[in-house]
C-alpha positions as CSV (number, residue, x, y, z in Angstrom):
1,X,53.2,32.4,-106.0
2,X,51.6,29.0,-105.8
3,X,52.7,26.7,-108.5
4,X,49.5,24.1,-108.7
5,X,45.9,24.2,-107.6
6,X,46.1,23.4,-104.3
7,X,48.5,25.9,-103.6
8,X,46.5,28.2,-105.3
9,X,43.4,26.4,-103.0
10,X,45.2,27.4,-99.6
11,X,46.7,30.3,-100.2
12,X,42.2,31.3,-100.9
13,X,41.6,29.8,-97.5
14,X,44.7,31.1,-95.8
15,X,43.7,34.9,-96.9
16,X,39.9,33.9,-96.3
17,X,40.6,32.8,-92.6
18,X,42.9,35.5,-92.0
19,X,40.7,38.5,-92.8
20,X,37.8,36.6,-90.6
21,X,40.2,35.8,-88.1
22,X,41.7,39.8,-87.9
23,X,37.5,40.7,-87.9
24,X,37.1,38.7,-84.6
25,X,40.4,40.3,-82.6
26,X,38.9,43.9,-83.8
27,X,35.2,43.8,-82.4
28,X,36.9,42.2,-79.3
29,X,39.1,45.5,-79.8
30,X,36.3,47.9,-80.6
31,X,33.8,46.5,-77.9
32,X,36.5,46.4,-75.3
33,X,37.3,50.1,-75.9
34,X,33.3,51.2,-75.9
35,X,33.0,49.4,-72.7
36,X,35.8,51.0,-70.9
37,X,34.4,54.3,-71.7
38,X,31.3,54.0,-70.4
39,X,30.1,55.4,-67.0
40,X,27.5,53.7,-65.8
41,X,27.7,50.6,-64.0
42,X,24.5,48.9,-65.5
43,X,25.4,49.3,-68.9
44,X,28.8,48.0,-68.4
45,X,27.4,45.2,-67.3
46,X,25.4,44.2,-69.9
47,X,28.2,44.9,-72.4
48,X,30.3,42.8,-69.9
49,X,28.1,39.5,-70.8
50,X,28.5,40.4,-74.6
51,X,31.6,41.3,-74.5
52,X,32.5,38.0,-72.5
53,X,30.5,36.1,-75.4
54,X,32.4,37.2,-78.3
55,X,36.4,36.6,-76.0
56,X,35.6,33.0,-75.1
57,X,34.2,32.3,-78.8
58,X,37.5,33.9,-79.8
59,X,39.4,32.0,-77.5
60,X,37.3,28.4,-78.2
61,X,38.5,28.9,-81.9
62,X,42.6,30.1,-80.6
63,X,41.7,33.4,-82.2
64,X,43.5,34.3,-79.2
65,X,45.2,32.0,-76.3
66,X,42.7,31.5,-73.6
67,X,45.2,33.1,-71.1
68,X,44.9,36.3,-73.1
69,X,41.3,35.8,-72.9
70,X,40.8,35.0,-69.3
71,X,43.3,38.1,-68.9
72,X,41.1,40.4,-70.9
73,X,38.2,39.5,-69.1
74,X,40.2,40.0,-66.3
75,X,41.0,43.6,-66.5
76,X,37.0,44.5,-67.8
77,X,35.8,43.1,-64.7
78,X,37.9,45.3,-62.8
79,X,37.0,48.1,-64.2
80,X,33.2,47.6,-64.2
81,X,33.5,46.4,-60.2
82,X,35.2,50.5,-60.2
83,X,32.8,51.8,-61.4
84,X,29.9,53.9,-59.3
């Protein structure tokens, strides 16, 4: 347990950050999943642009590494080029 105030001051913005930072990584997460299910090519692709938004914001901030980013994006473009 912190012992003086700005222990007790970080450890606020440490938990703060973290729960905002775990927020981020899930609707990359949760947006990554709807768009792999989807069928269509032109709705994929309009979740593509969002979903590229919300990865290089992550990526800007080292939410994640860029290389995990670029990799992400990656691997949803693929899929969207497969699809009909």
């Amino acid at each position: 347990m912190p012992n003086n105030e700005s222990q007790r001051k970080r450890l606020r913005q440490s938990r703060a950050r973290r729960a905002k930072n775990r927020m981020e990584r899930s609707e990359i997460r949760t947006r990554t999943k709807r768009l792999l299910a989807m069928e269509s090519r032109e709705e994929a692709n309009a979740a593509l642009s969002e979903l590229y938004q919300v990865i290089d914001r992550a990526a800007r901030r080292r939410i994640i590494e860029p290389n995990a980013a670029a990799r992400q994006k990656s691997r949803v473009a693929r899929h969207v080029q497969s699809l009909g």
